[in-house]
Gaussian input, Z-matrix of N, CA and C with variables (Angstrom, degrees):
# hf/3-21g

backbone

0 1
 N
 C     1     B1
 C     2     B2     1     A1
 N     3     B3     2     A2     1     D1
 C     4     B4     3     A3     2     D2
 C     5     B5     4     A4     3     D3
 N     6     B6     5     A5     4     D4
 C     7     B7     6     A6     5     D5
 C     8     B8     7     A7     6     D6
 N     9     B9     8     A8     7     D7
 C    10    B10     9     A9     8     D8
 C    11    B11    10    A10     9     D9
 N    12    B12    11    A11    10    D10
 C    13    B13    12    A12    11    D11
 C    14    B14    13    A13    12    D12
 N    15    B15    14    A14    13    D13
 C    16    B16    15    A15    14    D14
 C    17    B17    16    A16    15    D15
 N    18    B18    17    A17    16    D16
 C    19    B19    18    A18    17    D17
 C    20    B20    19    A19    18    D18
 N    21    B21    20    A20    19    D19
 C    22    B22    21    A21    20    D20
 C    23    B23    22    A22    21    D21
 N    24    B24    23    A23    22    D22
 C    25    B25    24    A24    23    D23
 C    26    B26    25    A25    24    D24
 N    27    B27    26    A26    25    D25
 C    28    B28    27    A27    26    D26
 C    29    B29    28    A28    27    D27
 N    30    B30    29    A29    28    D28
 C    31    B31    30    A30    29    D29
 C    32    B32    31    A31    30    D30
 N    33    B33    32    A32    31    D31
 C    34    B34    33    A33    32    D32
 C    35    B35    34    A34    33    D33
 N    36    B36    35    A35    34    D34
 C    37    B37    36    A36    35    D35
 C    38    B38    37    A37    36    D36
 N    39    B39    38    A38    37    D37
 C    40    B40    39    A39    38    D38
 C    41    B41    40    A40    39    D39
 N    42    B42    41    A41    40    D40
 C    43    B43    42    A42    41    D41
 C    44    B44    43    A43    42    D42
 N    45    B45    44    A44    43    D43
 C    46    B46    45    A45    44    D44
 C    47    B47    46    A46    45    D45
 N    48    B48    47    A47    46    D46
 C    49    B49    48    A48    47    D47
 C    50    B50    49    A49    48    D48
 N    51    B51    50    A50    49    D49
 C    52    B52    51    A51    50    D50
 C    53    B53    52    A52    51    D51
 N    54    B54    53    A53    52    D52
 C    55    B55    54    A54    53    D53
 C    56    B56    55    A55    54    D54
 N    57    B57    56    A56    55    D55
 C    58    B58    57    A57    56    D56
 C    59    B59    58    A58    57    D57
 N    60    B60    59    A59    58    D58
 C    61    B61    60    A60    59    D59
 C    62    B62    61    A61    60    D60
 N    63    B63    62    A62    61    D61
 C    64    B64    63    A63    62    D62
 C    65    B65    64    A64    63    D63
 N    66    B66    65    A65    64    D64
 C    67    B67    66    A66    65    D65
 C    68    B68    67    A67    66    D66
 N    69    B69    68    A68    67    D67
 C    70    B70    69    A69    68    D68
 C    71    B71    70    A70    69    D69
 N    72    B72    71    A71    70    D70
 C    73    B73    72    A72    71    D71
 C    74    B74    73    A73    72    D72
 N    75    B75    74    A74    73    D73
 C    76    B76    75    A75    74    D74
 C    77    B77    76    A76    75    D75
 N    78    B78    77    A77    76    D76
 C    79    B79    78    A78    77    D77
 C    80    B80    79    A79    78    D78
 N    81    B81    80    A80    79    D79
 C    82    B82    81    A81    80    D80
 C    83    B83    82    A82    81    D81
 N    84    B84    83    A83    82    D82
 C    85    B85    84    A84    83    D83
 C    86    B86    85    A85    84    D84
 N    87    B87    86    A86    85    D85
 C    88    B88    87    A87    86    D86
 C    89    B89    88    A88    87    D87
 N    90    B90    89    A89    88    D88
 C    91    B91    90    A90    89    D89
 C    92    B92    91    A91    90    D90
 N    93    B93    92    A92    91    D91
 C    94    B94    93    A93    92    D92
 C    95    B95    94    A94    93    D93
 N    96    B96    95    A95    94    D94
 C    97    B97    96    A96    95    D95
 C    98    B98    97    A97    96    D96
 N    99    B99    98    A98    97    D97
 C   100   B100    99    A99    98    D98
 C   101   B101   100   A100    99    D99
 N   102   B102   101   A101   100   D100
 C   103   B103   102   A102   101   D101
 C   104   B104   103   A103   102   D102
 N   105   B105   104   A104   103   D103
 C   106   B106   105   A105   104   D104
 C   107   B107   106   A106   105   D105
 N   108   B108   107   A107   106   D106
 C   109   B109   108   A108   107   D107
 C   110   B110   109   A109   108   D108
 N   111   B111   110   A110   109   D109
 C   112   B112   111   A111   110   D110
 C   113   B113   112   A112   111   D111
 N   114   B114   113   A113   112   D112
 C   115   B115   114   A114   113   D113
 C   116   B116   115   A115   114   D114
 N   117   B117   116   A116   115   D115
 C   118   B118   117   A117   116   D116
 C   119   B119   118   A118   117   D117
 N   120   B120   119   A119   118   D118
 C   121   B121   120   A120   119   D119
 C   122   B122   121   A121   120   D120
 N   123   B123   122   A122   121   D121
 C   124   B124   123   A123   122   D122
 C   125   B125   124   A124   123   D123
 N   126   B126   125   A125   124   D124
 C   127   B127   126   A126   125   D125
 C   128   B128   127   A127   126   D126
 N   129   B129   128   A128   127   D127
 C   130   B130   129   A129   128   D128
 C   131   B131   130   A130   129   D129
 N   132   B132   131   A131   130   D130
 C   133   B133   132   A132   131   D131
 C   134   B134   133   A133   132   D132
 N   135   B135   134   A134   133   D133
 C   136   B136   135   A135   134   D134
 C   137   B137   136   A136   135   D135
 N   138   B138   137   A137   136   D136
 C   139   B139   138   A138   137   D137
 C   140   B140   139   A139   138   D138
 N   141   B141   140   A140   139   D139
 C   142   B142   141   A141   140   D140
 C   143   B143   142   A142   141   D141
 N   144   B144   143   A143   142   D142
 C   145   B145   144   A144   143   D143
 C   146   B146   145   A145   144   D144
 N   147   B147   146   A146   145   D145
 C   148   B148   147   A147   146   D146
 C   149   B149   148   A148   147   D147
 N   150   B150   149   A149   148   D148
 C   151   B151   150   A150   149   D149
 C   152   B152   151   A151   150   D150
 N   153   B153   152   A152   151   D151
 C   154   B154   153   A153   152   D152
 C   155   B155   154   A154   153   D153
 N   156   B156   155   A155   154   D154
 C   157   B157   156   A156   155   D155
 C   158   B158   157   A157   156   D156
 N   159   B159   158   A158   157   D157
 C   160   B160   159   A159   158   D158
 C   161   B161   160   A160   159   D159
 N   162   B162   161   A161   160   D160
 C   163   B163   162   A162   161   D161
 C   164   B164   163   A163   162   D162
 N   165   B165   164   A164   163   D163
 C   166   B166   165   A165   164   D164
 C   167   B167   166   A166   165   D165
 N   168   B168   167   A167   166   D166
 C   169   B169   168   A168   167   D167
 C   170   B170   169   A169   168   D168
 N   171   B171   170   A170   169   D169
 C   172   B172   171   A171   170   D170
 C   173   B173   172   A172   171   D171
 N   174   B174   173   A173   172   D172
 C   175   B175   174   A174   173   D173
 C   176   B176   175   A175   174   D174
 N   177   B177   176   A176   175   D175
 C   178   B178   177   A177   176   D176
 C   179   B179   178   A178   177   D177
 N   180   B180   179   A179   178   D178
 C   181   B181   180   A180   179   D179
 C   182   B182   181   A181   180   D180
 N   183   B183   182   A182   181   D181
 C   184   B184   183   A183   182   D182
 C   185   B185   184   A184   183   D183
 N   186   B186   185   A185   184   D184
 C   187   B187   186   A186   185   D185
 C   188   B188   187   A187   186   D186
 N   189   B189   188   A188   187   D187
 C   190   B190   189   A189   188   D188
 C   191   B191   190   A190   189   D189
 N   192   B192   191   A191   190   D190
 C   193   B193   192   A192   191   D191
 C   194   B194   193   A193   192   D192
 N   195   B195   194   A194   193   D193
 C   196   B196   195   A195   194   D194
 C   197   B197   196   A196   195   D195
 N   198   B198   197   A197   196   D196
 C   199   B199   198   A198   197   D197
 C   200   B200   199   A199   198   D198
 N   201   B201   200   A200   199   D199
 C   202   B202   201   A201   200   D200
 C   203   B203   202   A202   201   D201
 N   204   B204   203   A203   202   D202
 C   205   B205   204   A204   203   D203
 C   206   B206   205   A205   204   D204
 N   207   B207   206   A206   205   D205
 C   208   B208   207   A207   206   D206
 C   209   B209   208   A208   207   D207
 N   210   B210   209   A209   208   D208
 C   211   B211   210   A210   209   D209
 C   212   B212   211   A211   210   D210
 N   213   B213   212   A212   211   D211
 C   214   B214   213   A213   212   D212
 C   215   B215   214   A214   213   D213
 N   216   B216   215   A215   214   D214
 C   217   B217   216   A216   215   D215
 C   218   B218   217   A217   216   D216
 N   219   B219   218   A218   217   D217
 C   220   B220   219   A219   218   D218
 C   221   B221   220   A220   219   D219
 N   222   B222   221   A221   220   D220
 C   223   B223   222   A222   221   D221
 C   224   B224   223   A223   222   D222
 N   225   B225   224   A224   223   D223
 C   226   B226   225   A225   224   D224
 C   227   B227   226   A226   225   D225
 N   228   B228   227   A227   226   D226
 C   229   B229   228   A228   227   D227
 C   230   B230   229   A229   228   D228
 N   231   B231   230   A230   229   D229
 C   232   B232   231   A231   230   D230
 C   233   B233   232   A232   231   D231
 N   234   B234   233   A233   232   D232
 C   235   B235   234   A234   233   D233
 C   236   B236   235   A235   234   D234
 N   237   B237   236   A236   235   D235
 C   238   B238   237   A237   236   D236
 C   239   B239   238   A238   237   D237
 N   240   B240   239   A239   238   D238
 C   241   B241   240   A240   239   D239
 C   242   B242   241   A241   240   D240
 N   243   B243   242   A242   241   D241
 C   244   B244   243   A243   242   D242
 C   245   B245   244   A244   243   D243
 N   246   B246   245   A245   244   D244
 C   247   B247   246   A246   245   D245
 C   248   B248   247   A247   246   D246
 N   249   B249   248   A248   247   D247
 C   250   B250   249   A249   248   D248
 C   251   B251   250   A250   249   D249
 N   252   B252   251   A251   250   D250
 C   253   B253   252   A252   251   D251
 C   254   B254   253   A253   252   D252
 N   255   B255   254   A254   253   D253
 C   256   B256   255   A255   254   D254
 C   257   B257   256   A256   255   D255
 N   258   B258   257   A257   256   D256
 C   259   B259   258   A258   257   D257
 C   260   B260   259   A259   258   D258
 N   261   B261   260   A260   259   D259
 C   262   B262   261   A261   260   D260
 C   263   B263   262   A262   261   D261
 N   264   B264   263   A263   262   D262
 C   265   B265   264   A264   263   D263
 C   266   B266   265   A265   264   D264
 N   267   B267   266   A266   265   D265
 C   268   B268   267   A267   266   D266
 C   269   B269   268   A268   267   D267
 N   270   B270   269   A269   268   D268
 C   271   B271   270   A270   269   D269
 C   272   B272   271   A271   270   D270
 N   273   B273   272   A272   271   D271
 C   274   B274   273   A273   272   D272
 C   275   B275   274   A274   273   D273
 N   276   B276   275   A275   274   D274
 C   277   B277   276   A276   275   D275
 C   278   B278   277   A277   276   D276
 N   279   B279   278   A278   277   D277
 C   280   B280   279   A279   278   D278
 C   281   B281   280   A280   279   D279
 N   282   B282   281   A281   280   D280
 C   283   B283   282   A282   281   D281
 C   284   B284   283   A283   282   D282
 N   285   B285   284   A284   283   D283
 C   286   B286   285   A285   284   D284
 C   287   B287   286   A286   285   D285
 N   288   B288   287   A287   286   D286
 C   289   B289   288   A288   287   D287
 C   290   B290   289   A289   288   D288
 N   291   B291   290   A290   289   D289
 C   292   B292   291   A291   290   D290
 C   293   B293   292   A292   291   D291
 N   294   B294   293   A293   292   D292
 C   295   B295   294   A294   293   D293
 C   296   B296   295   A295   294   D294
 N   297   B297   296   A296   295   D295
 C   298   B298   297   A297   296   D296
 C   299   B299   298   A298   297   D297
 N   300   B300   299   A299   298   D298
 C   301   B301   300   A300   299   D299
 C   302   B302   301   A301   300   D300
 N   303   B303   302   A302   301   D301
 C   304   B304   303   A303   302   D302
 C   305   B305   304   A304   303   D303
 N   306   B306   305   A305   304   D304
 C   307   B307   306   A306   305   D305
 C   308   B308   307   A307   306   D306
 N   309   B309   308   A308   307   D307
 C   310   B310   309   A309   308   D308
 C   311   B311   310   A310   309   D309

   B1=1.4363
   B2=1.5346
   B3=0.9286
   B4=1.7514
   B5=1.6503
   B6=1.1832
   B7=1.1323
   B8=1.7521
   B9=1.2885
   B10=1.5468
   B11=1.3591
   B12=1.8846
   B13=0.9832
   B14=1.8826
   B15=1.5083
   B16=1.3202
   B17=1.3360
   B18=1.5051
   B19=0.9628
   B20=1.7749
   B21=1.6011
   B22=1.4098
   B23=1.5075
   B24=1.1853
   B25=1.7843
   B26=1.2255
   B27=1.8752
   B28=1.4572
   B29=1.4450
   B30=1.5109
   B31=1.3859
   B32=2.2782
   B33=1.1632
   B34=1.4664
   B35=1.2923
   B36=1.3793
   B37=1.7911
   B38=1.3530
   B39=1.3736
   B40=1.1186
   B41=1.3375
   B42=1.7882
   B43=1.2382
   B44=1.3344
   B45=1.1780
   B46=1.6419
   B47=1.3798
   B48=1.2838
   B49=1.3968
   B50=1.8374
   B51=2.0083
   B52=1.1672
   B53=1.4181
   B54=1.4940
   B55=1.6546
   B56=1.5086
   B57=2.0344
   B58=1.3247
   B59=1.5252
   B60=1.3451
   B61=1.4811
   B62=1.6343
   B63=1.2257
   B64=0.9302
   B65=1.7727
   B66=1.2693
   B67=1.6238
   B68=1.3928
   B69=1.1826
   B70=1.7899
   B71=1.3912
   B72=1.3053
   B73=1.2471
   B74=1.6257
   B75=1.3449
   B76=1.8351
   B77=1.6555
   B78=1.5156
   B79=1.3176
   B80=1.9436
   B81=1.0112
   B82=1.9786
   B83=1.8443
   B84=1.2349
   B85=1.3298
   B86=1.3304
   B87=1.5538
   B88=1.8548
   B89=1.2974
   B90=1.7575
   B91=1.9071
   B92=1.7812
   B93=1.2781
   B94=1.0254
   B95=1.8432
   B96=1.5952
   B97=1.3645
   B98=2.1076
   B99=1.3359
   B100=1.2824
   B101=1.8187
   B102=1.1838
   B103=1.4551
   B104=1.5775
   B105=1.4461
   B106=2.0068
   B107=1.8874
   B108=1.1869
   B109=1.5196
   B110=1.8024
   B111=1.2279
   B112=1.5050
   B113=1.3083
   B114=1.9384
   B115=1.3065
   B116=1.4487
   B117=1.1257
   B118=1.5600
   B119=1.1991
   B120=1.0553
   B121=1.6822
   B122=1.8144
   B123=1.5401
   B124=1.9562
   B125=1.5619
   B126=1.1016
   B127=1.2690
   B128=1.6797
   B129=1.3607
   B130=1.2996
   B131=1.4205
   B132=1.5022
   B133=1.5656
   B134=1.4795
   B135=1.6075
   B136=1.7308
   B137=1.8354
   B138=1.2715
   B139=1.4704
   B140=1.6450
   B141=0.8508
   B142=1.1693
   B143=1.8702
   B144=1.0530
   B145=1.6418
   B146=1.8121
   B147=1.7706
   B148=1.1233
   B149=1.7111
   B150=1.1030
   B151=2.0077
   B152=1.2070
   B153=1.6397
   B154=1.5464
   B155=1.5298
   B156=1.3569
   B157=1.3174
   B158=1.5161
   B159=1.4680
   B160=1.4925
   B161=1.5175
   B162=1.6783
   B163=1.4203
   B164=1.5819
   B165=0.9035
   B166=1.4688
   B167=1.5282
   B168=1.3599
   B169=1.1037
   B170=1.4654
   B171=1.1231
   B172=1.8437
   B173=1.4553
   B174=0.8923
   B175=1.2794
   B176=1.5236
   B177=1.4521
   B178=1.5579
   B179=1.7409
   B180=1.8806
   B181=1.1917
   B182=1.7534
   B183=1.7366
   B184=0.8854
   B185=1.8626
   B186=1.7611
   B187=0.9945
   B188=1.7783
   B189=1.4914
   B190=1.2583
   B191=1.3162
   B192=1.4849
   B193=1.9886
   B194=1.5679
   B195=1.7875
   B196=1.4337
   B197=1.8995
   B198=2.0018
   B199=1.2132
   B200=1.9389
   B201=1.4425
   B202=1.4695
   B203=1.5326
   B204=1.7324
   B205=0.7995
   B206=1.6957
   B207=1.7686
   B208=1.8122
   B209=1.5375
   B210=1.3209
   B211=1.2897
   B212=1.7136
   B213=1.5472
   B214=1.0225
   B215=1.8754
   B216=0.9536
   B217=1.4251
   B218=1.9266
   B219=1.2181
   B220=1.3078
   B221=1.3727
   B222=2.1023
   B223=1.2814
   B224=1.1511
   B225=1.2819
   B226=1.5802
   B227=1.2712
   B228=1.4622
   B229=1.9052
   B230=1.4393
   B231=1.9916
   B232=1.6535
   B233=1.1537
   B234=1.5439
   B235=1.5387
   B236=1.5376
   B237=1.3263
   B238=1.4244
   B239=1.5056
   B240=1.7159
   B241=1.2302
   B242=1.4078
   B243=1.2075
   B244=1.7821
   B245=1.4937
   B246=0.9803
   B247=1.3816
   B248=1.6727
   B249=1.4723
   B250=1.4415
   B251=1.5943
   B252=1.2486
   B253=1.4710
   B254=1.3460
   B255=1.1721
   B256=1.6906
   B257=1.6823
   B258=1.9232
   B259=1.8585
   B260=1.7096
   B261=1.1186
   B262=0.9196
   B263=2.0080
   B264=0.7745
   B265=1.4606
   B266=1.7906
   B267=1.6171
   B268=1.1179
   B269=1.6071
   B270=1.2146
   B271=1.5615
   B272=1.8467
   B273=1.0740
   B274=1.4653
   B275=1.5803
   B276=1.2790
   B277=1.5304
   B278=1.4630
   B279=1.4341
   B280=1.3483
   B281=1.6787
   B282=1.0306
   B283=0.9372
   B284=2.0028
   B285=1.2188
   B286=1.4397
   B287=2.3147
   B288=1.3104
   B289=1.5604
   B290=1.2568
   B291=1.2449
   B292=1.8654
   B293=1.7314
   B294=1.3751
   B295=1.7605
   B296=2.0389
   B297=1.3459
   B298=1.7252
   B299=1.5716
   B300=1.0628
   B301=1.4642
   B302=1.8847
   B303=0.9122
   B304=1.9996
   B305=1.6249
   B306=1.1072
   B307=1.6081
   B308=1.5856
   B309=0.8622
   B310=1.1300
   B311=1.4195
   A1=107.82
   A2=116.73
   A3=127.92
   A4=101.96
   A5=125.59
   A6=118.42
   A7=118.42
   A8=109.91
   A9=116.99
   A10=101.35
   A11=105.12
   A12=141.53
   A13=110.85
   A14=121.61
   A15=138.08
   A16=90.34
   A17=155.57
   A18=139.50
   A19=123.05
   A20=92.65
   A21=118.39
   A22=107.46
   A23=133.27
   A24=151.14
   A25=118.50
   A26=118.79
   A27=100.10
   A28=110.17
   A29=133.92
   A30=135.51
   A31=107.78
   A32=95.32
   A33=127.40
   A34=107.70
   A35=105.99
   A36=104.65
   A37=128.20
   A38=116.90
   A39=117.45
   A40=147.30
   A41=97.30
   A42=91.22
   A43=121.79
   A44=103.53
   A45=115.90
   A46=126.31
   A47=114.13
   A48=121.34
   A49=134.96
   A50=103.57
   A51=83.56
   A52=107.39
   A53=119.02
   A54=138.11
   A55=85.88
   A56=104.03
   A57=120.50
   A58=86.93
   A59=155.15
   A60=124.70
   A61=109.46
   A62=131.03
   A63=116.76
   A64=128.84
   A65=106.92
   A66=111.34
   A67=121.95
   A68=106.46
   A69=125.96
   A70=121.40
   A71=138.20
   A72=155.57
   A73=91.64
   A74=107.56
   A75=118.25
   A76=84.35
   A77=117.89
   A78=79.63
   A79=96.77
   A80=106.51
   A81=107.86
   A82=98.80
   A83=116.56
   A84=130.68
   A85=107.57
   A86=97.14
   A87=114.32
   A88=89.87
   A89=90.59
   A90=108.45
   A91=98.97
   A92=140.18
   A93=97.02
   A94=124.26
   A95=87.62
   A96=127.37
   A97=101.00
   A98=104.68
   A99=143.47
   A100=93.24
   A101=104.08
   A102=111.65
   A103=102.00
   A104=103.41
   A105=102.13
   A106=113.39
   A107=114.06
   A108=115.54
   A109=93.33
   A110=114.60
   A111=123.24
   A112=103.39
   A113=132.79
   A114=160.14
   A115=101.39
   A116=124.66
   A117=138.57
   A118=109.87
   A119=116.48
   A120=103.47
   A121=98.56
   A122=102.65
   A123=96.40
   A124=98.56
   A125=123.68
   A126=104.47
   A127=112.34
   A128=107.39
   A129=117.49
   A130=132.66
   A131=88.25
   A132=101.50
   A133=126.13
   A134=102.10
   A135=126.04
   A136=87.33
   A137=147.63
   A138=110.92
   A139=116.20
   A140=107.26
   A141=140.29
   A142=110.18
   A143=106.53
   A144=106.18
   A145=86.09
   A146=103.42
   A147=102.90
   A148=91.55
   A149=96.76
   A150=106.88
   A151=103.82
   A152=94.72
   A153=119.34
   A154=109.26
   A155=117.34
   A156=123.91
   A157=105.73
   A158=112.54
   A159=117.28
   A160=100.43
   A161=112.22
   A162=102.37
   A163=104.61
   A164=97.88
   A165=128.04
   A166=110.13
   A167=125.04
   A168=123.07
   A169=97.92
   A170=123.73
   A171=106.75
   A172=108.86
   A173=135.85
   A174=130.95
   A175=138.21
   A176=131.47
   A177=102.51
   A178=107.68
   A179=82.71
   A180=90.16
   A181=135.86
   A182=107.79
   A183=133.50
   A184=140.49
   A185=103.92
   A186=129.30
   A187=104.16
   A188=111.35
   A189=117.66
   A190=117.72
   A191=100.90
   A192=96.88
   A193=96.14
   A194=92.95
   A195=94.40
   A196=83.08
   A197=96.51
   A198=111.44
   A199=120.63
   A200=84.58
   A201=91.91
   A202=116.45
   A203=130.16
   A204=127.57
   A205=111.92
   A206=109.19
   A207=132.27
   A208=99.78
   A209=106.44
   A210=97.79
   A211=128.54
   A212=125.47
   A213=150.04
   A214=85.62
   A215=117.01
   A216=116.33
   A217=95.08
   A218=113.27
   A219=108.78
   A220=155.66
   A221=99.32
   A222=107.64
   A223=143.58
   A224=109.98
   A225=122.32
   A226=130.94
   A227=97.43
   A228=105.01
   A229=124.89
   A230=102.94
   A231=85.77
   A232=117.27
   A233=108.40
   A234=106.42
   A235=127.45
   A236=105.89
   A237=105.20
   A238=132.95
   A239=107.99
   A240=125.19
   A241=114.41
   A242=102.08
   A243=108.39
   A244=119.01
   A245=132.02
   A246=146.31
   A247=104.83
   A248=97.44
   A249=91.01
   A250=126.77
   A251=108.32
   A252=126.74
   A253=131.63
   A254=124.07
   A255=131.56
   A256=98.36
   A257=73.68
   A258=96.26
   A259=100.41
   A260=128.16
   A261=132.37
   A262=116.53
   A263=119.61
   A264=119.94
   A265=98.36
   A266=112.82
   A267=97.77
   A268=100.56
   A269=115.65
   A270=118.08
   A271=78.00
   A272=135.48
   A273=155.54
   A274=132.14
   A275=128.26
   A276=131.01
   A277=105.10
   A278=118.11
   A279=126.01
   A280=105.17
   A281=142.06
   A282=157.98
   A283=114.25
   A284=91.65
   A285=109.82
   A286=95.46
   A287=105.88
   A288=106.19
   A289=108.71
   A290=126.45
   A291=130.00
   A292=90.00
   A293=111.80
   A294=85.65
   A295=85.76
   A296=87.37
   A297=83.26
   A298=87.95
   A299=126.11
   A300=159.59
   A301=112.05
   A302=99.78
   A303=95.76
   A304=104.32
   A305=99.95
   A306=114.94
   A307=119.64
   A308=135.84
   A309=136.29
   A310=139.20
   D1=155.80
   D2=-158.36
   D3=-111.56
   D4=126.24
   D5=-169.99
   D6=-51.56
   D7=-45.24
   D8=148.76
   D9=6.66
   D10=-110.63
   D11=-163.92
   D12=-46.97
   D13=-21.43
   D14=174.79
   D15=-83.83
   D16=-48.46
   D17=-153.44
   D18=-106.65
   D19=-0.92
   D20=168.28
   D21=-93.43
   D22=-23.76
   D23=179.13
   D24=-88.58
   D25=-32.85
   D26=-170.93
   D27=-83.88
   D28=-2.72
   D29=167.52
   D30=-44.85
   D31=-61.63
   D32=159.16
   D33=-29.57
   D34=-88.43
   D35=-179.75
   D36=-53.22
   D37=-38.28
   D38=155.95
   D39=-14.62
   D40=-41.65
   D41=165.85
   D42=-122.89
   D43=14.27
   D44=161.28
   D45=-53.98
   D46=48.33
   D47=-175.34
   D48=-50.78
   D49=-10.16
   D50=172.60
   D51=-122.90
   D52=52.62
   D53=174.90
   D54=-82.68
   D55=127.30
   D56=-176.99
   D57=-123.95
   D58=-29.61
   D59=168.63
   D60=-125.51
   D61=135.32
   D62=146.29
   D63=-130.03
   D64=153.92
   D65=176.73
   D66=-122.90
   D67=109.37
   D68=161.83
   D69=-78.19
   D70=-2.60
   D71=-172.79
   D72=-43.01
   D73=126.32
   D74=149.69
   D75=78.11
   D76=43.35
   D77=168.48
   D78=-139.03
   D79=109.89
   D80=-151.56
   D81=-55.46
   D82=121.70
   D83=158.56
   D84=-136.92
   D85=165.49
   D86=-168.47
   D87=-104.90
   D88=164.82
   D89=-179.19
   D90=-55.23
   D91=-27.11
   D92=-161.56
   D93=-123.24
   D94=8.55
   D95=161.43
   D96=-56.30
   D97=-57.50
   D98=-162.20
   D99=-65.08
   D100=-90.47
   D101=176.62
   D102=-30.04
   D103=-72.16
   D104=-172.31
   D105=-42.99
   D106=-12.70
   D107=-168.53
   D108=-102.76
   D109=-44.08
   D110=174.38
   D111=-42.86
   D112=-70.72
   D113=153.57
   D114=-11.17
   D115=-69.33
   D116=-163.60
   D117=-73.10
   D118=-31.89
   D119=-174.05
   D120=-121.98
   D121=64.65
   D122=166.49
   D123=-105.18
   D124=18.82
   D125=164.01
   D126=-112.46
   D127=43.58
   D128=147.91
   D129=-104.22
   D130=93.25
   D131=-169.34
   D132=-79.19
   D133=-24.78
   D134=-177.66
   D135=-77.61
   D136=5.75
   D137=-170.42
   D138=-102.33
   D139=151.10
   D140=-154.31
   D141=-96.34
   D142=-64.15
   D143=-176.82
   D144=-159.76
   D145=151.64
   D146=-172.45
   D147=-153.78
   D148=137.42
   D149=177.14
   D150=-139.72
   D151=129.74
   D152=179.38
   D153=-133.43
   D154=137.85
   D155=-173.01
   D156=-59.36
   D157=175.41
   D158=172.42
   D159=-78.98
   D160=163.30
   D161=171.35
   D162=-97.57
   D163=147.85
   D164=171.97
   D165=-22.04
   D166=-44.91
   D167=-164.10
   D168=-89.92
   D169=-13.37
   D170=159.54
   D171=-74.68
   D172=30.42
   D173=155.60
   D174=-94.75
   D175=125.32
   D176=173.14
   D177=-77.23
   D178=-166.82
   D179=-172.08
   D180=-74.67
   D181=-0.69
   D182=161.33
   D183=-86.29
   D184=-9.40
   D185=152.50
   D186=105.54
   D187=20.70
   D188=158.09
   D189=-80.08
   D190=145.29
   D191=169.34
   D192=-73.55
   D193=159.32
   D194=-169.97
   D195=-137.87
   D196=102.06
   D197=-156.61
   D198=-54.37
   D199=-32.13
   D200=175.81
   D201=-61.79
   D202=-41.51
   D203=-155.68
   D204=-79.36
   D205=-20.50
   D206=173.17
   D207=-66.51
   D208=-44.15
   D209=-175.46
   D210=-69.09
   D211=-17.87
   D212=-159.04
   D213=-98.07
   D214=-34.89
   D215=-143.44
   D216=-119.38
   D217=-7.72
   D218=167.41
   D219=-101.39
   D220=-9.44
   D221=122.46
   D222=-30.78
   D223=-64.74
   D224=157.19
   D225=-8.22
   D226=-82.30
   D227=158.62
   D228=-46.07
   D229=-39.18
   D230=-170.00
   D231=-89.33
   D232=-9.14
   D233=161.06
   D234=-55.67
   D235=-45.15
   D236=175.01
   D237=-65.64
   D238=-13.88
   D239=167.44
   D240=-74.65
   D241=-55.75
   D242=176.24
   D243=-54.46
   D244=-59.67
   D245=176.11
   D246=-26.95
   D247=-41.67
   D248=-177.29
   D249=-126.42
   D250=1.76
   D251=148.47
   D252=-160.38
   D253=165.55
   D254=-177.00
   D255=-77.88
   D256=130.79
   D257=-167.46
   D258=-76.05
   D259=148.88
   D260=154.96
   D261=-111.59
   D262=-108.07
   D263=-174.11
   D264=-108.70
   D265=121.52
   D266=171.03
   D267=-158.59
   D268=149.18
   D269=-132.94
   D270=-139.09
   D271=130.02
   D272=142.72
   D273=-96.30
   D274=66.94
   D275=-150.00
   D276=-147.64
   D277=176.17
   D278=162.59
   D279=-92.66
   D280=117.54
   D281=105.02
   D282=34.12
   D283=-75.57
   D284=-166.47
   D285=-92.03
   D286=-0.58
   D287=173.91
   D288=-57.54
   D289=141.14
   D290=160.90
   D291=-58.76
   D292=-53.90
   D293=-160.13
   D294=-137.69
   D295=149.40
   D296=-159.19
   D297=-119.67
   D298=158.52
   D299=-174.31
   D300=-97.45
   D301=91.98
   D302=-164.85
   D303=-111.32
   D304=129.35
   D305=156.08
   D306=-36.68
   D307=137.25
   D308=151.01
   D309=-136.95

């Protein structure tokens, strides 16, 4: 999904309050594309487990994660999750990675 089309949708999801999984996996967005979709949808209180790709900007320029830079930047996200609801299972990774780098 194209950030576009994510940023034309999260008005929508937003208020989809009883979405219990969702997966964004493999789908390239930036921290702040990312954060605004995190923001928008805390009134999902029914969810259950939720996976969202890494953002983009942990990446080098060759298309490796560049572990230090997820890690700096993944507080970030879970702050913005927490703040406004109780985390349950939520997974931030590539999808298609041999070994993925997860929030916790």
């Amino acid at each position: 999904m194209e950030e576009s089309q994510l940023t034309v949708l999260t008005p929508a999801l937003s208020r989809c309050s009883r979405i219990s999984n969702v997966n964004l996996y493999d789908n390239d967005l930036s921290m702040p594309i990312l954060k605004d979709l995190l923001l928008h949808t805390a009134n999902w209180s029914k969810m259950n487990e939720e996976q969202y790709s890494d953002p983009v900007e942990c990446y080098d320029d060759f298309g490796y994660i560049e572990t230090v830079r997820f890690l700096h930047r993944c507080p970030e996200l879970m702050d913005a999750l927490s703040t406004h609801r109780h985390l349950k299972r939520i997974f931030i990774a590539r999808m298609s990675a041999i070994s993925a780098v997860l929030c916790l």
